[in-house]
ZAKE-514608 format. One record per residue: residue in three letters; x, y, z of N, C-alpha, C in turn. Coordinates in nm, 4 decimals, decimal comma. Example, Ala and Ser with C-alpha at 12.3 -4.5 7.8 and 13.67 -1.06 7.14 Angstrom:
% residues 2
 resn      npx      npy      npz     capx     capy     capz      cpx      cpy      cpz
  ALA   1,3190  -0,5690   0,7800   1,2300  -0,4500   0,7800   1,3200  -0,3300   0,7800
  SER   1,2850  -0,2250   0,7080   1,3670  -0,1060   0,7140   1,2900   0,0030   0,7870
END
This chain:
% residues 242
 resn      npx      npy      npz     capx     capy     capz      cpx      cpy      cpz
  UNK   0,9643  -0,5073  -0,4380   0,8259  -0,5390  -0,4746   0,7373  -0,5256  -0,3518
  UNK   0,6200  -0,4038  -0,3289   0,5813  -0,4264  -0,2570   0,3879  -0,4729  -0,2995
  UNK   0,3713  -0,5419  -0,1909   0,2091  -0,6355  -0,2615   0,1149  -0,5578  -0,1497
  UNK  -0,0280  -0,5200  -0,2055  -0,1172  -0,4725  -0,1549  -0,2561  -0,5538  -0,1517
  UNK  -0,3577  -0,5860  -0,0373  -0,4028  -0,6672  -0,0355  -0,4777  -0,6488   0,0567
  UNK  -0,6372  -0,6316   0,0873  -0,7332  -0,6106   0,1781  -0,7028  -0,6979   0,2881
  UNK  -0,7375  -0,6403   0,4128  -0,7581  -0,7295   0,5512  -0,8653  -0,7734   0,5676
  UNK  -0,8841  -0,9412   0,5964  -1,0069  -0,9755   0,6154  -1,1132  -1,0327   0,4753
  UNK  -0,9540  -1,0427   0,3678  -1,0377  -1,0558   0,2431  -0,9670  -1,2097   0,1963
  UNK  -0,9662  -1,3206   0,1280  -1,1340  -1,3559   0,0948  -1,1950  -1,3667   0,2249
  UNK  -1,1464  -1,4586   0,3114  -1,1596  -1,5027   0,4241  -1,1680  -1,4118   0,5397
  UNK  -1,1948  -1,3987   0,6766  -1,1546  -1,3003   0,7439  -1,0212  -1,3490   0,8272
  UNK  -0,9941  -1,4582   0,8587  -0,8275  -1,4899   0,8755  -0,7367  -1,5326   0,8251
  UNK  -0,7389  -1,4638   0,6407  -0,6474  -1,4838   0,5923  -0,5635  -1,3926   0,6081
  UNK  -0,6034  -1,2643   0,6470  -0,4699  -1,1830   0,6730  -0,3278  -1,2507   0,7260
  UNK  -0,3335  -1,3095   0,7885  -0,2045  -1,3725   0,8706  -0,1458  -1,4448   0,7229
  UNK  -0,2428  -1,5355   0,6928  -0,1778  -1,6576   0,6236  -0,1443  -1,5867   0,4601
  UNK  -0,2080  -1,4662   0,4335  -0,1184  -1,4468   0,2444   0,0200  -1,3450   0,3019
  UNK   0,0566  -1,2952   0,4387   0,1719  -1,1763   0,4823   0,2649  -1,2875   0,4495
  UNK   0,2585  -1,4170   0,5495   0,3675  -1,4892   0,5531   0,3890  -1,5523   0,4245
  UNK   0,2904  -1,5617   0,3626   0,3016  -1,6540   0,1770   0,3693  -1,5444   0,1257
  UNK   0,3193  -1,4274   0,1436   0,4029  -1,2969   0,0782   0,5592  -1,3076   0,1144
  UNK   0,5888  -1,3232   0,2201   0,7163  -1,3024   0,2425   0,7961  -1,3959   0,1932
  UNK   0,7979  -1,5470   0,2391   0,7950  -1,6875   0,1736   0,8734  -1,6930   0,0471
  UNK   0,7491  -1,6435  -0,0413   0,7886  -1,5870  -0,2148   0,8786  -1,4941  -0,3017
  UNK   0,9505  -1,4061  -0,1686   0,9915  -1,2749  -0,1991   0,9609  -1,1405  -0,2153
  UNK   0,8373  -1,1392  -0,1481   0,7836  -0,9759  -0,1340   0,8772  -0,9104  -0,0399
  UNK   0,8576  -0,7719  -0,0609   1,0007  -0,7290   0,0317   0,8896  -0,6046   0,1282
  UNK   0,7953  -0,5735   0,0848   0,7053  -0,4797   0,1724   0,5865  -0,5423   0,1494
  UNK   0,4442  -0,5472   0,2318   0,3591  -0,5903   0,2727   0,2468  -0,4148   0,2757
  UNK   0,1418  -0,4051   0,2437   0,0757  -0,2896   0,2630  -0,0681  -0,4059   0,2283
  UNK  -0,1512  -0,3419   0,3374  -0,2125  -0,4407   0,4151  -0,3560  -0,3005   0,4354
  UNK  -0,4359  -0,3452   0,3529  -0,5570  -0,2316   0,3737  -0,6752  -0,2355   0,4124
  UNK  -0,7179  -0,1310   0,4730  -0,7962  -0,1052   0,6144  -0,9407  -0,0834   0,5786
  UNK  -1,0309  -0,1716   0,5933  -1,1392  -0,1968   0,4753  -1,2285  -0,0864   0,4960
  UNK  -1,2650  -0,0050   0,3683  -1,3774   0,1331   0,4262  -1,5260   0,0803   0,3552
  UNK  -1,5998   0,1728   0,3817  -1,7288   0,1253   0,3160  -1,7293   0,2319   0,1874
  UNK  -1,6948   0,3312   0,1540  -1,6660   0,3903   0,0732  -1,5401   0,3948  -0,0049
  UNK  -1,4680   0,3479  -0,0309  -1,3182   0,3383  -0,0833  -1,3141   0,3890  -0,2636
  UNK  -1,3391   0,5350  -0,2375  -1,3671   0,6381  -0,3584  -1,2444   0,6126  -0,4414
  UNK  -1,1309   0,5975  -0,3997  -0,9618   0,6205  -0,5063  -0,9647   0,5064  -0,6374
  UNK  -1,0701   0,3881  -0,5011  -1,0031   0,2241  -0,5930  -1,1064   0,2074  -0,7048
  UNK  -1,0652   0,1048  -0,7759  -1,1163   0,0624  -0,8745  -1,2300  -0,0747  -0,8237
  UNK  -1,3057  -0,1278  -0,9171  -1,4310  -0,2542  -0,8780  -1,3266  -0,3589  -0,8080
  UNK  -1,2097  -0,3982  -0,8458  -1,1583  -0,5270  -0,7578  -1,1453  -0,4869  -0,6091
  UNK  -1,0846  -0,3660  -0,5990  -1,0327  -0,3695  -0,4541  -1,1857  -0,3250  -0,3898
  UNK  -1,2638  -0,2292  -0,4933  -1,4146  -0,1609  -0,3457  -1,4596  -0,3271  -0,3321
  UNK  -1,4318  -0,3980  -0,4446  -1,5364  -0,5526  -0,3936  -1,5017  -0,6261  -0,2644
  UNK  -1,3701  -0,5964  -0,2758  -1,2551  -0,6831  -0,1538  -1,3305  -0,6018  -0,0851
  UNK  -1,3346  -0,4493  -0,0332  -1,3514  -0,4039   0,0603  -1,5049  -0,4511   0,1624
  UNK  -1,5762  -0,4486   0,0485  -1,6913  -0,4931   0,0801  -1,7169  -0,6266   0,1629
  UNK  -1,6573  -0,7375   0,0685  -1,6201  -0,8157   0,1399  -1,5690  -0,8591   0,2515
  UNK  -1,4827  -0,8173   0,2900  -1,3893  -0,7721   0,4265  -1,4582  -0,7231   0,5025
  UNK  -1,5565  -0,5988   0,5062  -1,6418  -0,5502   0,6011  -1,7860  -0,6390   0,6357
  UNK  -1,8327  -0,7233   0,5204  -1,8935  -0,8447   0,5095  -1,8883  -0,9511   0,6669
  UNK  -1,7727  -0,9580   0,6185  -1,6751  -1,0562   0,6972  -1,6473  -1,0583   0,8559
  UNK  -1,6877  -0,9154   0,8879  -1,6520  -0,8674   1,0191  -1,5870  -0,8074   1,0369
  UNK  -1,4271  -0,7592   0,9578  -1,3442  -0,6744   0,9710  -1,3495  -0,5457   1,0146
  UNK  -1,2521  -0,4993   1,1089  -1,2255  -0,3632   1,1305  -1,0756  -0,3543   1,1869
  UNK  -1,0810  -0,2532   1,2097  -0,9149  -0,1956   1,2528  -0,8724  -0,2074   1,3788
  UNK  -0,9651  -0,2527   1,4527  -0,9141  -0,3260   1,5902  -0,8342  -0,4765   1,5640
  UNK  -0,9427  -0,5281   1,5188  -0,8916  -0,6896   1,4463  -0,7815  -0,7068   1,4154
  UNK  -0,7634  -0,6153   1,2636  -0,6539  -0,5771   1,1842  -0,5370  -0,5819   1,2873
  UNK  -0,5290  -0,4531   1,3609  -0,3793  -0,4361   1,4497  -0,3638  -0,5828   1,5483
  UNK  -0,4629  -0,6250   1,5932  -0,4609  -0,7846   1,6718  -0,3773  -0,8760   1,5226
  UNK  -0,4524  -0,9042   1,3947  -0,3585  -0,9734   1,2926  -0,2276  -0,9347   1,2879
  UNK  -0,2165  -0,7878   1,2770  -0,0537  -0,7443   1,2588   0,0064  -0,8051   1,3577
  UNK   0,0023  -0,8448   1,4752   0,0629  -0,8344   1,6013   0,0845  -0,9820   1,5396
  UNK  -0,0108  -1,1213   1,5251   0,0328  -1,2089   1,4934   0,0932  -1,2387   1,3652
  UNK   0,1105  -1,1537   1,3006   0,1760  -1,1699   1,1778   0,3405  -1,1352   1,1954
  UNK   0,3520  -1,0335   1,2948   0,4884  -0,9895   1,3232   0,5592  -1,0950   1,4108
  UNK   0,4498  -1,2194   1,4470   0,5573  -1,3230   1,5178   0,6068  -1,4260   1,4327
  UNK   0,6139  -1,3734   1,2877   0,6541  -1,5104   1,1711   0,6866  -1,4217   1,0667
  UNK   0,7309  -1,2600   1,0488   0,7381  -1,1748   0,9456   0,7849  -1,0652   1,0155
  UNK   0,9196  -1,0819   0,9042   0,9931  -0,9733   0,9269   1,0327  -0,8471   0,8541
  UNK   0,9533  -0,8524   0,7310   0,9287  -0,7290   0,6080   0,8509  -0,6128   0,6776
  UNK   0,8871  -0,5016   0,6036   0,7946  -0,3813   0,6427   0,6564  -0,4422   0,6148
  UNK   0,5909  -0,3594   0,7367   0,4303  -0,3632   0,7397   0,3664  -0,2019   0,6755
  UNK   0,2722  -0,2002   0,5873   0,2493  -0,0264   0,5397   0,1009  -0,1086   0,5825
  UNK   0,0433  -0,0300   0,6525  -0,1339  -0,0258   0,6922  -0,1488   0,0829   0,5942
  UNK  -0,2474   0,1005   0,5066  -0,3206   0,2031   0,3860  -0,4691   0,1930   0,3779
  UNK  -0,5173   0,3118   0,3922  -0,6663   0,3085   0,3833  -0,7455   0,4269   0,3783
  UNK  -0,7997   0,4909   0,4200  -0,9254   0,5843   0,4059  -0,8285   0,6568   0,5293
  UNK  -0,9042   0,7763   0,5853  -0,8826   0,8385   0,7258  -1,0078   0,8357   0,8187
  UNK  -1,0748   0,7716   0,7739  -1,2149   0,7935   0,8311  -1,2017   0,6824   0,9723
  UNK  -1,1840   0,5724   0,9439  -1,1672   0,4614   1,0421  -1,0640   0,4952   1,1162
  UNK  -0,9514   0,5432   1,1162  -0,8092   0,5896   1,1903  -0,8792   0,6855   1,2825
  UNK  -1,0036   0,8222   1,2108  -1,0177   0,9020   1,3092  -1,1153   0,8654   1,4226
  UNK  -1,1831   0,7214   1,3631  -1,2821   0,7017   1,4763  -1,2307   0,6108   1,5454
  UNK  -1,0877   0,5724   1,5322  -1,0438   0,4477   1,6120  -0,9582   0,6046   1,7522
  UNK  -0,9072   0,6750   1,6247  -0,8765   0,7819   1,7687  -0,7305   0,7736   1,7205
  UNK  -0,6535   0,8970   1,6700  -0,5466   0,9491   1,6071  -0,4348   0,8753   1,6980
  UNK  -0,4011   0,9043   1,8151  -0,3449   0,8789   1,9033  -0,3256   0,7398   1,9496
  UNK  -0,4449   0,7069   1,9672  -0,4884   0,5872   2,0138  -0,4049   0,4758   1,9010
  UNK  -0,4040   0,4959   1,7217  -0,4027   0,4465   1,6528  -0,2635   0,4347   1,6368
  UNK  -0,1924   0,5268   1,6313  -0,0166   0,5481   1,6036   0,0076   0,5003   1,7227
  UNK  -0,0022   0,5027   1,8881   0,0189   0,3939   2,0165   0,0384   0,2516   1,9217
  UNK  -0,1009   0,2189   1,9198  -0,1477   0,0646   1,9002  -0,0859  -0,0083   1,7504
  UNK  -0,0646   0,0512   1,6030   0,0571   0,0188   1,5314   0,1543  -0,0197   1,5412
  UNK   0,1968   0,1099   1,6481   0,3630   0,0627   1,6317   0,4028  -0,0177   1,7205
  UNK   0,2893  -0,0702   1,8402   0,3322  -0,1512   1,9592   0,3141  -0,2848   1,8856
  UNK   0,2454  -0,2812   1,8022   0,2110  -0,4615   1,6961   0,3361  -0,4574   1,6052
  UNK   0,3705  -0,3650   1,5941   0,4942  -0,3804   1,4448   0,4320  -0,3089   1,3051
  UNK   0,3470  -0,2312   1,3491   0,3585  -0,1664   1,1760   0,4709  -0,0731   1,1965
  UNK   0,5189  -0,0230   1,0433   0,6233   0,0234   0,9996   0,6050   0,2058   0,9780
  UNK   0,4783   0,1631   0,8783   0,4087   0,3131   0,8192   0,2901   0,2824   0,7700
  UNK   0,2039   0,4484   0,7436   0,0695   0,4111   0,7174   0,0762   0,4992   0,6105
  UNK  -0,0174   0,4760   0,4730  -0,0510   0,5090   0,3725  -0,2091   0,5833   0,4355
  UNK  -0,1971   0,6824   0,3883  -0,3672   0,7490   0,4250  -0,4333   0,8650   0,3054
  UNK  -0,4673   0,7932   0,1729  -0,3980   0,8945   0,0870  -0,4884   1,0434   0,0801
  UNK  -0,6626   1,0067   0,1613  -0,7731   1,1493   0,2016  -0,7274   1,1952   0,3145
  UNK  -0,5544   1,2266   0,4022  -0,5070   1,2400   0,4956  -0,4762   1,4159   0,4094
  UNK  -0,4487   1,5346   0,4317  -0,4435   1,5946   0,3783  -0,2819   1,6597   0,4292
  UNK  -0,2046   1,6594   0,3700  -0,0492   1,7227   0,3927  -0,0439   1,8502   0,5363
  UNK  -0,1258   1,9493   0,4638  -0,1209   2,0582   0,5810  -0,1554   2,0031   0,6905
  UNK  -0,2846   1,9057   0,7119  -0,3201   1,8875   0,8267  -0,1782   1,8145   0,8868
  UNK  -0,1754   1,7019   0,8152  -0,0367   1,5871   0,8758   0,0475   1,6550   0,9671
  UNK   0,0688   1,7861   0,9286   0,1962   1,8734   0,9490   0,1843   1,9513   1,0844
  UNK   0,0322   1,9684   1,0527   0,0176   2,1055   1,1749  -0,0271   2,0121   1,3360
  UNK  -0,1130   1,9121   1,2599  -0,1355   1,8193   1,3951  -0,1492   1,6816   1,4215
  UNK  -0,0337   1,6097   1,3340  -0,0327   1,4840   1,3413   0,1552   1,4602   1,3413
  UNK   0,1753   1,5341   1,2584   0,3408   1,4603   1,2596   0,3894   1,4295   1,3952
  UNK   0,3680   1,4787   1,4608   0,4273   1,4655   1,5806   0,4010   1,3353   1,6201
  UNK   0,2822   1,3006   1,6583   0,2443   1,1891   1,6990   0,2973   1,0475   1,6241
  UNK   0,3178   1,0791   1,5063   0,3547   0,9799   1,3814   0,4931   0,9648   1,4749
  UNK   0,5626   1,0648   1,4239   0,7164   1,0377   1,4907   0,7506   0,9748   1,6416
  UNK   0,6821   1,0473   1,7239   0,6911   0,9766   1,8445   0,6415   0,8508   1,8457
  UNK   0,6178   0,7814   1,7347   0,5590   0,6387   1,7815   0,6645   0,5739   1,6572
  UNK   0,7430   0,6356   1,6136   0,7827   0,5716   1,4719   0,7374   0,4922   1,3622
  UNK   0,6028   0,5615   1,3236   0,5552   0,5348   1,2290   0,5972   0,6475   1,1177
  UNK   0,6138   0,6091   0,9601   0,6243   0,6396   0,9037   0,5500   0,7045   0,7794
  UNK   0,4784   0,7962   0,7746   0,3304   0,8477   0,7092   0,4094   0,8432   0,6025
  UNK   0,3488   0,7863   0,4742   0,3595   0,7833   0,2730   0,2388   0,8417   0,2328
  UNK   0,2807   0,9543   0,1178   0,1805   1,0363   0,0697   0,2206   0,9907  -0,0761
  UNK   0,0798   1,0199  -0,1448   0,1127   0,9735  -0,2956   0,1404   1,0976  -0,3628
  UNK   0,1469   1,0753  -0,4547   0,1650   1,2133  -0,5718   0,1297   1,1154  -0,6959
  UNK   0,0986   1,1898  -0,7710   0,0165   1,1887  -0,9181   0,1179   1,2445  -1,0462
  UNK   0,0395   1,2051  -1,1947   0,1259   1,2914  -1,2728   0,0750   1,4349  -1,2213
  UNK  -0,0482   1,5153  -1,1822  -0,0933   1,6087  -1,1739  -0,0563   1,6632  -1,0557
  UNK   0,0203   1,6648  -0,9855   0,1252   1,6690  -0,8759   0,2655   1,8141  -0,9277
  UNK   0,2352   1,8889  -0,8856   0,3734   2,0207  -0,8778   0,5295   1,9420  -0,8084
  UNK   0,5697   2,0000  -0,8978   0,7321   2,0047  -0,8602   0,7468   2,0752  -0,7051
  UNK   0,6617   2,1344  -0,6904   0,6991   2,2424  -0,5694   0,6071   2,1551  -0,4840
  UNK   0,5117   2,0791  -0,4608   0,4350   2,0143  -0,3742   0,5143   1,8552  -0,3825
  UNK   0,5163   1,7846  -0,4562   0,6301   1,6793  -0,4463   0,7608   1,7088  -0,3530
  UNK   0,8237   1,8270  -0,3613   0,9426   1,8409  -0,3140   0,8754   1,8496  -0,1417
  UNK   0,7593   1,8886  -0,1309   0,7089   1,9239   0,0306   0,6874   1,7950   0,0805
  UNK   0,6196   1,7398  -0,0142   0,6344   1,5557   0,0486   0,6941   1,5261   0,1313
  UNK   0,8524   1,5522   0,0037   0,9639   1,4460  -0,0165   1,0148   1,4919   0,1384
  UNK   0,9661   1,6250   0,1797   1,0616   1,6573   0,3043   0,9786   1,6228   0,4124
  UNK   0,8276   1,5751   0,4103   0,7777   1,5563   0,5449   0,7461   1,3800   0,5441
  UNK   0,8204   1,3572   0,4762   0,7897   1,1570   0,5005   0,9690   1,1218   0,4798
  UNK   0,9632   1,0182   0,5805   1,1116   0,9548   0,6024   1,0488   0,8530   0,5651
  UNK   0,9826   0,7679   0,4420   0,9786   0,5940   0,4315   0,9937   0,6341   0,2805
  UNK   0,8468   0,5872   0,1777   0,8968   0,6228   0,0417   0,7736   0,7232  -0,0127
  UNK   0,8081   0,7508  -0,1282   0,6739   0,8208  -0,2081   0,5689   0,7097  -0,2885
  UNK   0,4674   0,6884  -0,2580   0,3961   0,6560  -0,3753   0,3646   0,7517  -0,4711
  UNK   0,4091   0,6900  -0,6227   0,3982   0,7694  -0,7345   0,2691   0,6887  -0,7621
  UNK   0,1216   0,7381  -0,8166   0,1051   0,6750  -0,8779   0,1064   0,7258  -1,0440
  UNK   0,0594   0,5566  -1,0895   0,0849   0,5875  -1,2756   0,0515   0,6705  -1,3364
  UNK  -0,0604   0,6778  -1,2970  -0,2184   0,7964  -1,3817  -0,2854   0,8522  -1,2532
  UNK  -0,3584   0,9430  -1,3208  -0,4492   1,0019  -1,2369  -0,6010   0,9759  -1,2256
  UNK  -0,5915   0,8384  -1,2124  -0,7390   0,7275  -1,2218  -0,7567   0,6629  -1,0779
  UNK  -0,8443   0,5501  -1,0744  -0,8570   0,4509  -0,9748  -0,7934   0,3302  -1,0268
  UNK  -0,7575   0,2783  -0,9252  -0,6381   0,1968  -0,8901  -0,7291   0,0828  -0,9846
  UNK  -0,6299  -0,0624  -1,0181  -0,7273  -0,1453  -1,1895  -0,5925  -0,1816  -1,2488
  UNK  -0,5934  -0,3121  -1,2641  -0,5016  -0,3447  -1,3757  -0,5077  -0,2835  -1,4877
  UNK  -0,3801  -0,2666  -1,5653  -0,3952  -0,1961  -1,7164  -0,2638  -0,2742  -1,8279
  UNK  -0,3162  -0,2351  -1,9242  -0,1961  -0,3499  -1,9745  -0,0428  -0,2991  -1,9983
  UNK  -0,0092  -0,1306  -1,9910   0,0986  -0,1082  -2,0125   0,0916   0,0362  -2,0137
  UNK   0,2192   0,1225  -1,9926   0,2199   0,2429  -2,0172   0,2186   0,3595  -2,1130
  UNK   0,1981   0,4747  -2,1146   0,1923   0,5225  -2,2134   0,3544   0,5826  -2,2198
  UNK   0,3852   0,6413  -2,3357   0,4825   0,7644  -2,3628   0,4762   0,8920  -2,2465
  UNK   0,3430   0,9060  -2,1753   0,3402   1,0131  -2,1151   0,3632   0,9862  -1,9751
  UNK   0,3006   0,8827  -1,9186   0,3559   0,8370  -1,8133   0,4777   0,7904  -1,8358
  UNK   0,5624   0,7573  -1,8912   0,7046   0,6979  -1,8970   0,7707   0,8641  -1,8892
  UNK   0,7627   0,9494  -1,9428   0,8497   1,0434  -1,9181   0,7741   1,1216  -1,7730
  UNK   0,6850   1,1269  -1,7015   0,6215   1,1385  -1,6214   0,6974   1,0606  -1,4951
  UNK   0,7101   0,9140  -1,5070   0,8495   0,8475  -1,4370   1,0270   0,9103  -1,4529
  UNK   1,0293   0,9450  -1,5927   1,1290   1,0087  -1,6141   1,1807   1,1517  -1,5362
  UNK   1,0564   1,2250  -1,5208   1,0915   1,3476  -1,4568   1,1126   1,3220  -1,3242
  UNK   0,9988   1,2361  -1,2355   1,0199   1,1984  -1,1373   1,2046   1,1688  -1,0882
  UNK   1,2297   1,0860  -1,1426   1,3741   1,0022  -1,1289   1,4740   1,1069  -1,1578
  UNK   1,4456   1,2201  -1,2235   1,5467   1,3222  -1,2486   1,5336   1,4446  -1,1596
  UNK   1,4156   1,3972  -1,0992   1,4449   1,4679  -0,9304   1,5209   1,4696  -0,8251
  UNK   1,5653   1,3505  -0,8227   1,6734   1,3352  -0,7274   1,5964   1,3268  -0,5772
  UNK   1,5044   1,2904  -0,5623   1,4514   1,2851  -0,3844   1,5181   1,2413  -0,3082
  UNK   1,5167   1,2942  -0,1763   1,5386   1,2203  -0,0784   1,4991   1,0978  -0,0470
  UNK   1,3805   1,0934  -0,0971   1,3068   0,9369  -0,0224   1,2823   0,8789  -0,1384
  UNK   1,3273   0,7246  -0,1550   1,2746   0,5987  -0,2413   1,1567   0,6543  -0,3223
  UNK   1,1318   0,6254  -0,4276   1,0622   0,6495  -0,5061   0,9633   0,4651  -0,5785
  UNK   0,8477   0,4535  -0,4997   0,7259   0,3667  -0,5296   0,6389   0,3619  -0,6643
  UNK   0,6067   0,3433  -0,7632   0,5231   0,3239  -0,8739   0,3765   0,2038  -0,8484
  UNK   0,2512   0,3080  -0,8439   0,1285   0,2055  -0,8069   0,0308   0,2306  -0,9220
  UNK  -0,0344   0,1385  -0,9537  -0,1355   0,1424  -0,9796  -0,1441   0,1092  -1,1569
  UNK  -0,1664   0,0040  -1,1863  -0,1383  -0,0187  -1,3193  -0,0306  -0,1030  -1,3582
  UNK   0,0031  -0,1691  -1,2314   0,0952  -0,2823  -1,1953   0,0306  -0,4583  -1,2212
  UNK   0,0508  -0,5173  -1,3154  -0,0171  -0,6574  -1,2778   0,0426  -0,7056  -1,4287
  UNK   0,1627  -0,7093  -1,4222   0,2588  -0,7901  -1,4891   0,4191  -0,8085  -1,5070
  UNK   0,4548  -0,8956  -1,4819   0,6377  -0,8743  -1,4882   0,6935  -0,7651  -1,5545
  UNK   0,5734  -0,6894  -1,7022   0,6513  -0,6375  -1,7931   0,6082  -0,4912  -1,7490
  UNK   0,5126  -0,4214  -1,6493   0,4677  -0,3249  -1,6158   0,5849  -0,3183  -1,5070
  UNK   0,5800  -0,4606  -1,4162   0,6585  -0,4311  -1,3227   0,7854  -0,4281  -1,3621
  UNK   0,8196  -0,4602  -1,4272   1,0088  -0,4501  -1,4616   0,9968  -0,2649  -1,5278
  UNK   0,9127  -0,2218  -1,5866   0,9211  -0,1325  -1,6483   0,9096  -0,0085  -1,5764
  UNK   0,8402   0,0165  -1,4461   0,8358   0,0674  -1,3528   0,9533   0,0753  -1,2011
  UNK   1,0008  -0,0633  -1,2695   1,1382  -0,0185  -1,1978   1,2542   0,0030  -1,2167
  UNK   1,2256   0,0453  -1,3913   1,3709   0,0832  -1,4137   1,3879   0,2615  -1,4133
  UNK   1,2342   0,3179  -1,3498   1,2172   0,4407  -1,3165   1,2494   0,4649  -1,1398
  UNK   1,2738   0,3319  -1,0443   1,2089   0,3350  -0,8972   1,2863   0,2917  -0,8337
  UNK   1,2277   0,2839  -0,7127   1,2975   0,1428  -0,6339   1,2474   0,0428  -0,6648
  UNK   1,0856   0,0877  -0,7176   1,0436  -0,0729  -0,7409   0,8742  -0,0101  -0,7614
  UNK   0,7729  -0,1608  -0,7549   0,6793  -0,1573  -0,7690   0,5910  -0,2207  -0,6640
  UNK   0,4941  -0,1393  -0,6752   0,3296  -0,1603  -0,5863   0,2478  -0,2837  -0,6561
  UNK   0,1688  -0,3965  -0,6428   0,1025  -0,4554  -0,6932  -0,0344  -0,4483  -0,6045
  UNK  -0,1336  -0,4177  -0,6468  -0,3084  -0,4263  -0,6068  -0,4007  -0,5529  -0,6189
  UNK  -0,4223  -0,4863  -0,7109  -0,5478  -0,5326  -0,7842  -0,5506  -0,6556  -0,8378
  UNK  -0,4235  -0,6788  -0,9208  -0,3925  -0,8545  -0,9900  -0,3832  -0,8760  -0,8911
  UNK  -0,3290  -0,8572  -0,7672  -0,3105  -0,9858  -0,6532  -0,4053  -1,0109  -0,6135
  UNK  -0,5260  -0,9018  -0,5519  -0,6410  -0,9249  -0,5420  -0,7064  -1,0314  -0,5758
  UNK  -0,7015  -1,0292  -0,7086  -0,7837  -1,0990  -0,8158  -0,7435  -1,2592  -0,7641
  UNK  -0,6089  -1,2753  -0,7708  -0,5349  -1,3808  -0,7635  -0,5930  -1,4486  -0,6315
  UNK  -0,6132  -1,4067  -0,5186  -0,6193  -1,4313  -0,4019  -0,7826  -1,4870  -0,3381
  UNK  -0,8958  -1,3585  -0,4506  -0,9862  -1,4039  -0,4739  -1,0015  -1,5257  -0,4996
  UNK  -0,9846  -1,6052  -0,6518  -0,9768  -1,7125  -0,6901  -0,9304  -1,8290  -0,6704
  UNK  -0,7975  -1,7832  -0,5595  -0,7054  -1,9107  -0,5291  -0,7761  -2,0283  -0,4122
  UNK  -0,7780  -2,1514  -0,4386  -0,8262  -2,2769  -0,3666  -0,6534  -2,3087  -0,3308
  UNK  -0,5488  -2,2661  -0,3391  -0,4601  -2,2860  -0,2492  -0,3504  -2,1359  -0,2477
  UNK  -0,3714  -2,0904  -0,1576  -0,3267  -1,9429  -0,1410  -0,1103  -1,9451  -0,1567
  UNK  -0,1141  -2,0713  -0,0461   0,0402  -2,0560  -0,0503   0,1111  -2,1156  -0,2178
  UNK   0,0875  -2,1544  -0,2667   0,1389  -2,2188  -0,4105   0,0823  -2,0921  -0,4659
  UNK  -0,0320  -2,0395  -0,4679  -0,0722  -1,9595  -0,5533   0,0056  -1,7852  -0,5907
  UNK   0,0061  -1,7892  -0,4130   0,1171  -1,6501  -0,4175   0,2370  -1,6785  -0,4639
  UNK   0,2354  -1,8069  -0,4015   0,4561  -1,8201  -0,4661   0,4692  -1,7971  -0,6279
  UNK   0,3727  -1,9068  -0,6907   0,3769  -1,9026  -0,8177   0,3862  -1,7329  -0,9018
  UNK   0,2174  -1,6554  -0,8207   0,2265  -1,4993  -0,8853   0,3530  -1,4083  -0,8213
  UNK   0,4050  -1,4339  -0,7411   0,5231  -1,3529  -0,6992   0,6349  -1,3739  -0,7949
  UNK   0,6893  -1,5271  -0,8363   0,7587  -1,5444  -0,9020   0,7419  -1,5080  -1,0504
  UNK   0,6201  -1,5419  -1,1051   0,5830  -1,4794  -1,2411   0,6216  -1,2780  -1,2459
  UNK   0,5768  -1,2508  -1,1682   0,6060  -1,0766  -1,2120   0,7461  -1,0503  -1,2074
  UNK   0,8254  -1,1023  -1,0880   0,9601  -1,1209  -1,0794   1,0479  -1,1438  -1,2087
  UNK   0,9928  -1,2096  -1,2539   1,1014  -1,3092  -1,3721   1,1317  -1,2052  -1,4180
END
């Protein structure tokens, strides 16, 4: 189960305090996102978080300062995910250094574009051991999936549909064999399901295609609302679980 969740959102130092509630509860990956002012992919919960978060003061200096204190009480993968826009003005180099010296794991960048990754970034990724995750779609080639699968060593994000990210109540027939083809691929790398995640029965159902599932947006929501964060995550971690 991995949980996704703005930096700097509700609060601006809650980042520290929902990683370790996350872990606490049984999250097994952490993806931790990098607030843009434009955040075109997502749906109204997460651009609101984002907003918020940038509200708040947040940026990606901060952020890698939180990771650093979060990695002295958490020991789950860290995935940083966000736009490319802030990564390129923090400085490519500069950014894969300063990650992996705090403890991130890998970065999600999904307006990062494959060719580029390849021709002038992998390198840098690797030498710092970070781990770049690219998504794929149902609208995604067999022959471009398989190029992925060979330039990322962490996992694939699949997502469900080819929408913005939003709770939904369940899948269709087309996405289920859409998971189906996926899984009868045989990849090299773990196979992720996002977006349309925000119930035990989405999430159990998504992982009997995966390794497992992405949660957004319901946590969002959850985190928004919560007047006590640590009971609140334990409780929603354990509910999707069951």
């Amino acid at each position: 189960m991995s949980v996704f969740y703005t930096s700097g959102f509700p609060q601006l130092h809650d980042t520290v305090i929902i990683a370790k509630a996350l872990e606490d509860a049984g999250a097994d990956i952490i993806e931790i996102g990098i607030p843009f002012s434009d955040p075109v992919a997502d749906g109204p919960v997460i651009q609101a978080s984002n907003k918020v978060a940038l509200d708040n003061g947040m940026n990606l200096k901060l952020l890698l300062e939180q990771v650093r204190e979060i990695r002295k009480q958490v020991k789950m993968p860290i995935i940083l995910m966000g736009y490319i826009n802030p990564v390129l003005q923090y400085g490519i180099g500069n950014f894969c250094f300063d990650a992996a010296s705090v403890g991130v794991d890998g970065v999600i960048l999904p307006d990062l574009p494959l060719h580029e990754y390849e021709s002038e970034y992998k390198t840098l990724f690797e030498q710092n051991g970070l781990r770049n995750i690219f998504l794929i779609s149902p609208t995604t080639s067999e022959e471009r999936i398989r190029k992925i699968d060979q330039a990322t060593d962490g996992f694939i994000y699949a997502v469900s549909a080819s929408s913005t990210t939003g709770a939904r109540t369940g899948f269709s027939a087309e996405q289920e064999n859409y998971f189906k083809k996926l899984k009868g691929m045989k990849l090299g790398n773990p196979l992720l399901i996002g977006f349309g995640i925000s119930t035990s029965e989405t999430f159990h159902k998504a992982s009997d295609y995966s390794a497992g599932a992405i949660i957004g947006s319901a946590f969002i929501k959850l985190i928004s609302a919560s007047k006590d964060l640590q009971t609140d995550i334990k409780d929603f971690v354990s509910a999707i679980k069951k």
